[in-house]
C-alpha positions as CSV (number, residue, x, y, z in Angstrom):
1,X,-9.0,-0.9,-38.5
2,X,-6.5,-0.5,-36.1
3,X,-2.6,-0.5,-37.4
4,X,-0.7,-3.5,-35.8
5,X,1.2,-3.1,-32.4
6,X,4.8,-3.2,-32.7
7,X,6.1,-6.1,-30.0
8,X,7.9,-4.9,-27.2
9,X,11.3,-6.5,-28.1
10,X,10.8,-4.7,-31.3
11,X,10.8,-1.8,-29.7
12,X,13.5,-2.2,-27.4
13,X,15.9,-3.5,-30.0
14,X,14.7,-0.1,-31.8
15,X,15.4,1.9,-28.6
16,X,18.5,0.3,-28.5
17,X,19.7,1.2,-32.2
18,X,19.2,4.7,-31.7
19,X,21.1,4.8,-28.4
20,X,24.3,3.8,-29.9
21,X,24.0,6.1,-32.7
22,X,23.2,9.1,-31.0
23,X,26.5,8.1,-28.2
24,X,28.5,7.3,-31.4
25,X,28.2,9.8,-33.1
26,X,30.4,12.2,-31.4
27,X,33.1,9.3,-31.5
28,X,32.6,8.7,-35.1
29,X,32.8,12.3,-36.1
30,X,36.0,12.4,-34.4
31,X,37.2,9.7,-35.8
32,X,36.5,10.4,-39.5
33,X,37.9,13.8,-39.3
34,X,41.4,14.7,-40.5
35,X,44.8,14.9,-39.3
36,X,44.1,10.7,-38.6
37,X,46.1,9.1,-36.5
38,X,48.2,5.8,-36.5
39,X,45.5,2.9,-36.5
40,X,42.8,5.4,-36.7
41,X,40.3,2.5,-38.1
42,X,41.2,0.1,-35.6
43,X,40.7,3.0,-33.3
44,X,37.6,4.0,-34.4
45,X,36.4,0.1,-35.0
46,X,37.1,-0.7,-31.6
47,X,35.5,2.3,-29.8
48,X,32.2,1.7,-31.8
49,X,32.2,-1.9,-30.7
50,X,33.0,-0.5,-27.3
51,X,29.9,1.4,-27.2
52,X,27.5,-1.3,-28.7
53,X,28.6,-3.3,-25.8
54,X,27.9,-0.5,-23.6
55,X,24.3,-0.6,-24.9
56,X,24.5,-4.5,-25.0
57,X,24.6,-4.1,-21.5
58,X,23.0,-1.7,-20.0
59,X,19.5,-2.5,-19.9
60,X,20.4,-5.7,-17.8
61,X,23.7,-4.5,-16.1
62,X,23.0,-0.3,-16.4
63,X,26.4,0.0,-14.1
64,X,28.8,-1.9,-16.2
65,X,27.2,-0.1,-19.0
66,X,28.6,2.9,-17.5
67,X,32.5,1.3,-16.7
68,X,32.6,0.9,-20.0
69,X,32.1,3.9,-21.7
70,X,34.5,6.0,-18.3
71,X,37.1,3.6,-19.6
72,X,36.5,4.3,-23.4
73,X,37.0,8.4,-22.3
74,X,40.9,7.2,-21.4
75,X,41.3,6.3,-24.7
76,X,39.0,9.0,-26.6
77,X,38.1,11.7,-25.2
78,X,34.7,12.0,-27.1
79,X,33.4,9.6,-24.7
80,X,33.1,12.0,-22.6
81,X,29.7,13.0,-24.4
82,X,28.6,9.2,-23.9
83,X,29.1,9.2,-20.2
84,X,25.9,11.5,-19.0
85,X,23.5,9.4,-21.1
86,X,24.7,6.3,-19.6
87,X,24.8,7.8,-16.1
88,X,21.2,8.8,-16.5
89,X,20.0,5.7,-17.4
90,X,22.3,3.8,-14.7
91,X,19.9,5.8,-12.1
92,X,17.2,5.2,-14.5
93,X,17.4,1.0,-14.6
94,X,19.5,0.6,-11.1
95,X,17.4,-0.4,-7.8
96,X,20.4,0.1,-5.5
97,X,22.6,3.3,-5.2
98,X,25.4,1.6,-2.5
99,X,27.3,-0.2,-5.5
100,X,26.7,3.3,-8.1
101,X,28.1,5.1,-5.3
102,X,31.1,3.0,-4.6
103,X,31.9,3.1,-8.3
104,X,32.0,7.2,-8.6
105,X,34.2,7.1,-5.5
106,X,36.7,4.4,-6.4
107,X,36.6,6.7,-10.0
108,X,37.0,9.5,-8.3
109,X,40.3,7.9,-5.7
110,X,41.5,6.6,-8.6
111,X,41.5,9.1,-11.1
112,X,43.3,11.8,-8.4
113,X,45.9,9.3,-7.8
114,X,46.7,8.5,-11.3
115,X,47.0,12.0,-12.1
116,X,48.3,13.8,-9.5
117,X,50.3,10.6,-8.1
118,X,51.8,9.4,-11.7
119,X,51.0,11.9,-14.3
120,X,51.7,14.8,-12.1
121,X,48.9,16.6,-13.8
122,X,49.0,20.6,-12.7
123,X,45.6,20.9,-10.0
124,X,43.6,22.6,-12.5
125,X,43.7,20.1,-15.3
126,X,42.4,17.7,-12.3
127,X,39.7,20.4,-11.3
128,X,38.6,20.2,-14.4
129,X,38.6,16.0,-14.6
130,X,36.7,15.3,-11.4
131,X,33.8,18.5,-12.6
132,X,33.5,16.4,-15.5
133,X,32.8,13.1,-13.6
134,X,30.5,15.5,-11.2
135,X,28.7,17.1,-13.4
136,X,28.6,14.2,-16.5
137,X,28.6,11.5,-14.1
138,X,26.8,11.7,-10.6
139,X,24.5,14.7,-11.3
140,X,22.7,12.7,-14.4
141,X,22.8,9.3,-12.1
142,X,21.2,11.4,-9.6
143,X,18.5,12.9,-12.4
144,X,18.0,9.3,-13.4
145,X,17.5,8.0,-9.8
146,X,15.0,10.9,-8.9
147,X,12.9,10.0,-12.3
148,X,12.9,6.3,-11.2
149,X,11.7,7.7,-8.2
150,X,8.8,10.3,-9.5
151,X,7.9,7.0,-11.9
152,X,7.1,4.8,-9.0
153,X,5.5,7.3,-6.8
154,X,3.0,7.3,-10.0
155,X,2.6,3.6,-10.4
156,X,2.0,3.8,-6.0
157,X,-0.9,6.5,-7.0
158,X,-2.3,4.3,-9.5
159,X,-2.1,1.2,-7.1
160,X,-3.0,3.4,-4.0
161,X,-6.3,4.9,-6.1
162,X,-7.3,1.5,-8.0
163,X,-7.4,0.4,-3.8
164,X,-9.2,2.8,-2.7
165,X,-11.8,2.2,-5.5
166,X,-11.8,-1.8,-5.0
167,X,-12.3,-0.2,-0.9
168,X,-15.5,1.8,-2.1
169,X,-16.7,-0.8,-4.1
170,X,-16.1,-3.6,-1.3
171,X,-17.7,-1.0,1.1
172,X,-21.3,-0.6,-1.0
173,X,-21.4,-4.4,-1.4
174,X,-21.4,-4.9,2.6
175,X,-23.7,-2.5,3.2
176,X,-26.1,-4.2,-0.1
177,X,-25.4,-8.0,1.4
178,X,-25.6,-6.5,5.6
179,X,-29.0,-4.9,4.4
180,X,-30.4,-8.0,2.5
181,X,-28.7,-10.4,5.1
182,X,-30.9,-7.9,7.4
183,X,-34.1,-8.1,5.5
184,X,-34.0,-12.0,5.2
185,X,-33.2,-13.0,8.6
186,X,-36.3,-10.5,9.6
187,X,-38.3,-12.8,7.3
188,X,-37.3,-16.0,8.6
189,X,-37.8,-14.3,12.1
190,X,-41.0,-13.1,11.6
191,X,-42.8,-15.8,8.4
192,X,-41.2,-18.4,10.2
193,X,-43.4,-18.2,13.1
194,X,-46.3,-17.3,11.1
195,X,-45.9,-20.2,9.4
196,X,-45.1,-22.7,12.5
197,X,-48.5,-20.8,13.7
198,X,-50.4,-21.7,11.2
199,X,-49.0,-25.2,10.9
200,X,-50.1,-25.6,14.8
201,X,-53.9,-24.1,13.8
202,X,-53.5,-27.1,10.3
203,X,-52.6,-29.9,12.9
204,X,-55.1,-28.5,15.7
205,X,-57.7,-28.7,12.6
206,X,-56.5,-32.4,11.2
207,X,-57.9,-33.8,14.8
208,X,-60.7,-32.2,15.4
209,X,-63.4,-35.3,16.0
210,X,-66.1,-33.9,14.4
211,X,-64.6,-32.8,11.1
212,X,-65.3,-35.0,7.9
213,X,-62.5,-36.9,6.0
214,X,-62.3,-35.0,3.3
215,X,-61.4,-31.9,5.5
216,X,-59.7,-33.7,7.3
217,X,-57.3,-34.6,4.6
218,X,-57.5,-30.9,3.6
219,X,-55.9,-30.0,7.1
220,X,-53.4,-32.5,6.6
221,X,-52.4,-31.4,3.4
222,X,-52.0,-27.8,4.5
223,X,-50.2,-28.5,7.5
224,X,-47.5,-30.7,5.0
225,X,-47.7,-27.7,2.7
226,X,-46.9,-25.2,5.5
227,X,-44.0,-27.3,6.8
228,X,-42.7,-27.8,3.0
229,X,-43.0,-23.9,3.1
230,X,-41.0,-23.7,6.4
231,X,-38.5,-25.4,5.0
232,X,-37.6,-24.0,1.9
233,X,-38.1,-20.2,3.4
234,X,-34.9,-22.4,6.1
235,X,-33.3,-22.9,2.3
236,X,-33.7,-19.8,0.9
237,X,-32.7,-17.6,3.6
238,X,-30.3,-19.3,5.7
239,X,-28.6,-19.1,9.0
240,X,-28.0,-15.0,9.2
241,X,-26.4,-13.2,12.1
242,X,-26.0,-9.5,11.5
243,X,-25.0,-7.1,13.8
244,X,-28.3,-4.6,14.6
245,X,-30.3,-6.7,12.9
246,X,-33.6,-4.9,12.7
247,X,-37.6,-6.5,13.1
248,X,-40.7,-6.9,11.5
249,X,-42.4,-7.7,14.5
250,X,-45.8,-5.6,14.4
251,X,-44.2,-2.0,16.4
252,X,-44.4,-2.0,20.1
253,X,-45.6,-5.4,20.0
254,X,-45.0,-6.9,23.8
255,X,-44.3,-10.1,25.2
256,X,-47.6,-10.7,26.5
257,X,-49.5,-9.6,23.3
258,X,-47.0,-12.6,21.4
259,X,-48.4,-14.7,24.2
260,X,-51.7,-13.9,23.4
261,X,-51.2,-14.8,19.9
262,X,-49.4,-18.2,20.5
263,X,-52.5,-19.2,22.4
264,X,-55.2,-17.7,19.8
265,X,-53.3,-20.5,17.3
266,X,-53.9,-23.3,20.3
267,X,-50.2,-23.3,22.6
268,X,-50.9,-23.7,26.3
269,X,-48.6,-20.7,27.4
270,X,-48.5,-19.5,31.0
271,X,-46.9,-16.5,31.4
272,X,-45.6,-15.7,34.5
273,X,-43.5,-11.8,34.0
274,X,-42.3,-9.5,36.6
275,X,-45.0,-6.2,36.4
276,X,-42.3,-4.0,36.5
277,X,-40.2,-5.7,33.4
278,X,-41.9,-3.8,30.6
279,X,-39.5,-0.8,30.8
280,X,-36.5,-2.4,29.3
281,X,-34.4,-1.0,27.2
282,X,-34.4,-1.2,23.6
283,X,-31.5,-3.5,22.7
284,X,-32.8,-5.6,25.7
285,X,-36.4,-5.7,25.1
286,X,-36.0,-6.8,21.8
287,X,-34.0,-9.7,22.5
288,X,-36.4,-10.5,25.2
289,X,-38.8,-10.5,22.5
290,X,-36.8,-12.8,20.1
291,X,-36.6,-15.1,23.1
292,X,-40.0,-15.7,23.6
293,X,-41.0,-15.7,20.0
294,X,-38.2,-18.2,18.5
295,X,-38.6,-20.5,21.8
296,X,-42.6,-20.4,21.4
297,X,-42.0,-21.2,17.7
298,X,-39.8,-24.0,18.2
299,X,-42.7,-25.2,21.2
300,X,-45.4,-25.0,18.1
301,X,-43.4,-26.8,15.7
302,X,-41.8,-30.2,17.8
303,X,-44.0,-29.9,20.8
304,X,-47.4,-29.7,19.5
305,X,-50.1,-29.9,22.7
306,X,-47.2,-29.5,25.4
307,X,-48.0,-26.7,27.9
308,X,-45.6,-23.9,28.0
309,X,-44.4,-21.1,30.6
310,X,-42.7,-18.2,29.6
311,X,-41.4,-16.2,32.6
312,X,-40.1,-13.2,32.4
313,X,-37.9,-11.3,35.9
314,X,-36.0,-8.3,36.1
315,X,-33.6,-8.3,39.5
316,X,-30.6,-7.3,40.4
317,X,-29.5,-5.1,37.2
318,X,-30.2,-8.0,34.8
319,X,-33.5,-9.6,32.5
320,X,-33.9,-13.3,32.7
321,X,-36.4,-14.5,30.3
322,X,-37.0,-18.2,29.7
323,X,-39.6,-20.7,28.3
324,X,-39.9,-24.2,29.1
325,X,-42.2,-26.7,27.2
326,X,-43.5,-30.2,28.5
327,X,-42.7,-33.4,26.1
328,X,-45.3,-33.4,23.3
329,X,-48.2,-35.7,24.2
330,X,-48.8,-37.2,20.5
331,X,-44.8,-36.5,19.7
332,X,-43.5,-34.0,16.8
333,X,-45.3,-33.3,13.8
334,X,-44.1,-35.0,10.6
335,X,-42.0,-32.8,8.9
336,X,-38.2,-32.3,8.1
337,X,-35.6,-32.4,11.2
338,X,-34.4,-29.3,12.9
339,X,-31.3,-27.3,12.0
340,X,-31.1,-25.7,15.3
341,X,-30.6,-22.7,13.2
342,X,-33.2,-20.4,14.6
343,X,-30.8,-20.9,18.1
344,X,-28.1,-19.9,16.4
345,X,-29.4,-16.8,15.2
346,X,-31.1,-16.3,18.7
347,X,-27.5,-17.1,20.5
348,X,-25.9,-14.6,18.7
349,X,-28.8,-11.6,18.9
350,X,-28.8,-12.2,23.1
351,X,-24.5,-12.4,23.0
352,X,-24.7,-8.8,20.8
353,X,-27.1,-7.4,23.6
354,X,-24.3,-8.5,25.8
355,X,-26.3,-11.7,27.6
356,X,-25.8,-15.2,27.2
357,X,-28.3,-18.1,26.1
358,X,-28.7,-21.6,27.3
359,X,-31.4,-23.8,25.4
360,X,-31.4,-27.9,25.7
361,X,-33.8,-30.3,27.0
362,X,-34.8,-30.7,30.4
363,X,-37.2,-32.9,31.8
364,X,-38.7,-34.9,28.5
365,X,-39.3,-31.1,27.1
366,X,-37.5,-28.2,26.2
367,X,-35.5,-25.1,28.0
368,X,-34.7,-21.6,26.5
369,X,-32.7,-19.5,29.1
370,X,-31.4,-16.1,29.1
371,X,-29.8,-14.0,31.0
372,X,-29.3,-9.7,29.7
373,X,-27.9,-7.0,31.3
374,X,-30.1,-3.9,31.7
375,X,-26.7,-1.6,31.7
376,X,-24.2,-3.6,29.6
377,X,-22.4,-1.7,26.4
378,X,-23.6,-4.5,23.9
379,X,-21.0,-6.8,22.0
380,X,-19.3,-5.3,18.8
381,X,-18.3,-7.6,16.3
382,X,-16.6,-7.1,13.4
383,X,-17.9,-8.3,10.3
384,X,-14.7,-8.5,8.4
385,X,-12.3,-10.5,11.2
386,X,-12.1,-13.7,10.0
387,X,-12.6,-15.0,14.0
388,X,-16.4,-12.8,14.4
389,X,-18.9,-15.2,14.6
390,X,-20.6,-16.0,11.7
391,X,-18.0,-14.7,9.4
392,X,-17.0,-16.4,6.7
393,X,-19.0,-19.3,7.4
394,X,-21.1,-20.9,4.9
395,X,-25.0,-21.0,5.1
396,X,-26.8,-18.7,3.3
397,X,-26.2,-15.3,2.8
398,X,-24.5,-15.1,5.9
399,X,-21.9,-17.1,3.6
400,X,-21.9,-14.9,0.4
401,X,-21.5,-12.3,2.6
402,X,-18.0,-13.5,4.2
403,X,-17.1,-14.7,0.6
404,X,-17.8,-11.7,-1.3
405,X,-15.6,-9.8,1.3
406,X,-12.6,-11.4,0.4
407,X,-11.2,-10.6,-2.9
408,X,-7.2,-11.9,-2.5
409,X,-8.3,-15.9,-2.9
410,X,-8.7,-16.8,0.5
411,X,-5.5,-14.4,2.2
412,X,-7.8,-13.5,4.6
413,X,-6.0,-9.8,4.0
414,X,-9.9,-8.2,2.8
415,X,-9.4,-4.6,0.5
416,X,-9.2,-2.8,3.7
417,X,-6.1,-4.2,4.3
418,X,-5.0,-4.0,0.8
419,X,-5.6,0.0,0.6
420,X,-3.6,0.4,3.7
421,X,-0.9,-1.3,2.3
422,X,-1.3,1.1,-0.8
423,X,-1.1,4.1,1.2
424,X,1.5,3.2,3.2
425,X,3.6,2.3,-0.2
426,X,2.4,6.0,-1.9
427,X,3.4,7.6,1.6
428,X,6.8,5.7,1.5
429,X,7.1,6.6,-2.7
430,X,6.2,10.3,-1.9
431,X,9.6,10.1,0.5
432,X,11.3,8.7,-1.7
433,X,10.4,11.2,-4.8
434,X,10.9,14.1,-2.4
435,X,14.6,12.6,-1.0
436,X,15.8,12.1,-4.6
437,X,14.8,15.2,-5.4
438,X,17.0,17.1,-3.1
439,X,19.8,14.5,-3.4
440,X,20.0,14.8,-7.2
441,X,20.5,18.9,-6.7
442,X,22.0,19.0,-3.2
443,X,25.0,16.4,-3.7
444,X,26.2,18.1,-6.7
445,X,26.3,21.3,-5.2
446,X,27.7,19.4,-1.9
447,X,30.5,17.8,-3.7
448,X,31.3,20.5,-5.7
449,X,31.9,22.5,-2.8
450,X,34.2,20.1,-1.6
451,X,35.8,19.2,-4.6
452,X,36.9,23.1,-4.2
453,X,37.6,22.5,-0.9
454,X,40.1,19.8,-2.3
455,X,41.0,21.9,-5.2
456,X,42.0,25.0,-2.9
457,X,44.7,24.0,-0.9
458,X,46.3,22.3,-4.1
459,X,46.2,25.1,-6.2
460,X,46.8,27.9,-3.9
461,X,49.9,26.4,-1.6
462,X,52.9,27.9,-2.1
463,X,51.6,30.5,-4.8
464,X,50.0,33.3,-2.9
465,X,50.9,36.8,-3.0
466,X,49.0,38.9,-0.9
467,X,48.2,42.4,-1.6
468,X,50.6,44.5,1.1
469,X,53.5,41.8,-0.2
470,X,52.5,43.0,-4.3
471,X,52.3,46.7,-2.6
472,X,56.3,46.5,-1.3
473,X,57.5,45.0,-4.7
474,X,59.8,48.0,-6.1
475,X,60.1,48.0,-9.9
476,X,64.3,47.2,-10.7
477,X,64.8,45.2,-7.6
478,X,66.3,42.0,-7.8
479,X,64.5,39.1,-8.0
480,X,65.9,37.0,-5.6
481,X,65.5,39.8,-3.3
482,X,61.6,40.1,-3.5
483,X,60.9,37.3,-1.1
484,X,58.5,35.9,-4.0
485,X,56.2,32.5,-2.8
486,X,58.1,29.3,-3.9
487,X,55.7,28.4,-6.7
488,X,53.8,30.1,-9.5
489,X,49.9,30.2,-10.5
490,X,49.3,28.5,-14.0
491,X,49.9,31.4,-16.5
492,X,47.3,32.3,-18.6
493,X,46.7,31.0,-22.2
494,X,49.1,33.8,-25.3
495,X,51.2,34.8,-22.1
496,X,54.4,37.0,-22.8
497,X,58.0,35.2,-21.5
498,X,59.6,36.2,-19.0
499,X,56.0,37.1,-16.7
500,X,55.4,35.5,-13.8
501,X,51.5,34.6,-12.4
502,X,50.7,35.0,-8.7
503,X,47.2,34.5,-7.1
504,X,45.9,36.4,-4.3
505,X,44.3,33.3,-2.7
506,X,40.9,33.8,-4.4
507,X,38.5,31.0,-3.5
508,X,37.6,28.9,-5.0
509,X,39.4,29.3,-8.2
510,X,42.7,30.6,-7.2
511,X,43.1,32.1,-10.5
512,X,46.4,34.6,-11.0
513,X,46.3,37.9,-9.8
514,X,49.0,39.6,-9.8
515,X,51.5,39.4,-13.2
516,X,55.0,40.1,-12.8
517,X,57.7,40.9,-15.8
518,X,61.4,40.8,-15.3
519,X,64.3,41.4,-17.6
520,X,68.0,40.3,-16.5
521,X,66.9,39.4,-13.7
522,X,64.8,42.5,-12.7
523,X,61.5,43.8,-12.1
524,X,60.4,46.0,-14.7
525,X,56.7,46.1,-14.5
526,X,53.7,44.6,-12.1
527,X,50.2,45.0,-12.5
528,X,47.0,43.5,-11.3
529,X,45.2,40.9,-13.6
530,X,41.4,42.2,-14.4
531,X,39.2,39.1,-13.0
């Protein structure tokens, strides 16, 4: 038995909890220590509540979150310890990094101005301030950002691989419907003039004079069988138009040998073919060959008796096949009306070997007509653009096929589409990732360099005593007559009165240098600071 799963509210009221104890508890050490100041409990009260606001906020507003507990450090310092964690998770729950970054620099403008405008703060007490909001502030923002970052170049992965699996699958189920889309519309080619045949040969038998009633009615019955038969083969298979659609026409089976077979079953076909037309090549011959055949069934079918002339010329780079039936003399057999679907299929085999078809009645009969190329690069289509013929329109398999191709409800965007969009959102993740990366350790390093920059020129103007001017101080000269710089480095903490600090310049620190002692107003010893 599984144990129950705790609800995610649950959890994140959890998560929260621990948050504000782990950021208090620097605050509330503090404040239950002794020596306590004046108000210490409304002190302490208030900067707890301060922080549970703080986490109150900062799953929805991270960046407020983060004002709050800078401006908790003005009043207690131990915020300080508070202000990574909620920098970290500022970069961690905030989409943007324009408003983040305009907060740390109005900090950062405001904080030099208050203390070396108003406080008059010495520059290495403000060193010290802006490498705290550097290093406690931006650099954890930055780490926050970059694991944001790595987290949805992961969930891009995941997206970009499940795509690319939905691709593969989509890709076997083309070729399984392309290959059985292939298979059937070879069997309606090729059983559905067998069957028209051998409805002609049934009706040829039902008037033979000499043939008793009762075989008679035999015929009949197997010529309404084999139309039935016909039909539901039209039913099961459907209208199919496949690209390199292959045949199960008997192999190397010609023109005239399909000829010869139309008129074994009792057509009256005259062929009338150029000699020189049997070398075509293959694309060509075997539309040639569909020609003939689907036009001769159609002639068997809803022209019963009617002569027929198949002719078949080859001039002037080009094949043009046609076959023309008379009117029926006794009319159409009885059977269900045509779907014209066979011409369909036929239209679309001549257009992929890059000819055209024209079929329609002419004079009380019927005309097939087409024209192919001999040297023509054959039509492409592409079975997944919505505007190929035959795609995505119903009838058959022909239909499953354009329907099981499309997987986003009807977008017309097919998984193709979708895994490029995947890629292109892992490539644009990866950059991302790899951007944050060298922002979250280049722009500290950047801005520390020119925070120093900033902190040099402070520290080090009017306090520098070069080495030849320490070298031409003389031990008990006066002090106003050493030609000293105007204003001292910050002494050293335990420091012995009456010394005075210089610094050399060193960068970026500017630490003190040289120590000088004077008594009465003399120099009475100089030596160099060890570093």
């Amino acid at each position: 038995m599984e144990p129950p799963r705790i609800p995610p509210s649950v959890r994140r009221r959890a998560g929260d909890l621990l948050l504000w104890a782990v950021v208090a508890a620097p605050v509330a050490y503090a404040g239950l220590t002794p020596p306590w100041p004046r108000h210490a409990v409304a002190l302490l009260a208030g900067s707890l509540a301060l922080l549970g606001l703080a986490v109150a906020l900062g799953r929805r507003w991270p960046l407020a979150a983060l004002l709050a507990v800078v401006f908790g450090s003005l009043v207690d310092g131990n915020f300080v310890f508070a202000i990574p964690v909620f920098s970290y998770l500022a970069g961690r729950r905030s989409a943007g990094a324009g408003r983040v970054a305009a907060v740390f620099a109005a900090i950062a403008v405001a904080g030099t101005a208050v203390n070396l405008g108003l406080l008059g703060t010495n520059p290495e007490t403000w060193f010290l301030l802006a490498s705290v909001l550097l290093f406690a502030g931006v650099f954890p923002w930055l780490l926050g950002r970059m694991r944001r970052q790595q987290r949805a170049l992961a969930e891009a992965g995941e997206r970009h691989a499940e795509a690319e699996e939905r691709e593969r699958r989509a890709a076997v189920e083309r070729v399984r419907l392309r290959e059985r889309a292939r298979i059937a519309q070879d069997m309606h080619d090729s059983l559905g003039h067998d069957l028209s045949l051998i409805a002609l040969r049934a009706a040829a038998l039902e008037l033979a004079a000499d043939l008793p009633p009762a075989h008679r009615s035999a015929a009949g019955e197997l010529r309404a069988s084999v139309a039935a038969a016909t039909e539901r083969l039209h039913d099961i298979i459907g209208v199919l138009r496949e690209e390199r659609s292959g045949s199960l026409r008997p192999a190397g089976e010609t023109v005239a040998e399909l000829v010869d077979g139309a008129r074994d079953a009792g057509l009256a076909v005259d062929l009338r073919a150029d000699p020189d037309g049997g070398d075509l090549p293959p694309l060509v011959a075997h539309a040639v060959h569909r020609v003939v055949r689907e036009a001769l069934t159609n002639a068997a079918r809803y022209a019963p008796g009617a002569p027929v002339t198949v002719t078949v010329d080859r001039a002037g780079g080009e094949v043009a096949v046609s076959v023309v039936n008379g009117p029926a003399p006794d009319g159409p057999l009885p059977g269900p009306a045509s779907h014209g679907s066979g011409l369909l299929a036929l239209r679309e085999r001549v257009r992929l070997a890059g000819g055209v078809l024209d079929a329609g009645p002419r004079g009380g009969g019927f005309a097939v007509t087409a024209h192919l190329p001999l040297t023509a690069a054959p039509a492409v289509v592409d079975a997944d653009r919505p505007d190929a013929p035959g795609a995505g329109r119903s009838g058959g398999l022909a239909g499953s096929a354009g329907d099981g191709l499309r997987e986003d409800g009807g977008s017309g965007r097919g998984p193709r589409d979708r895994a490029g969009d995947a890629a292109r959102r892992l490539r644009e993740a990866r950059r991302r990732a790899r951007r944050s990366l060298l922002v979250a350790f280049g722009a500290p390093a950047g801005l520390a360099l020119v925070l120093a920059l900033v902190y040099y020129p402070l520290a080090t103007a009017g306090a520098v005593l070069d080495r030849s001017g320490y070298e031409r101080l003389r031990l008990g000269a006066e002090r106003a007559d050493l030609g000293l710089p105007r204003r001292q480095a910050d002494p050293p903490a335990g420091s012995a009165p009456g010394c005075e600090f210089y610094t050399d310049g060193n960068f970026p620190f500017a630490e003190p240098t040289w120590r000088l002692c004077f008594t009465d107003g003399r120099l009475v010893s100089k030596e160099r600071i060890a570093q």
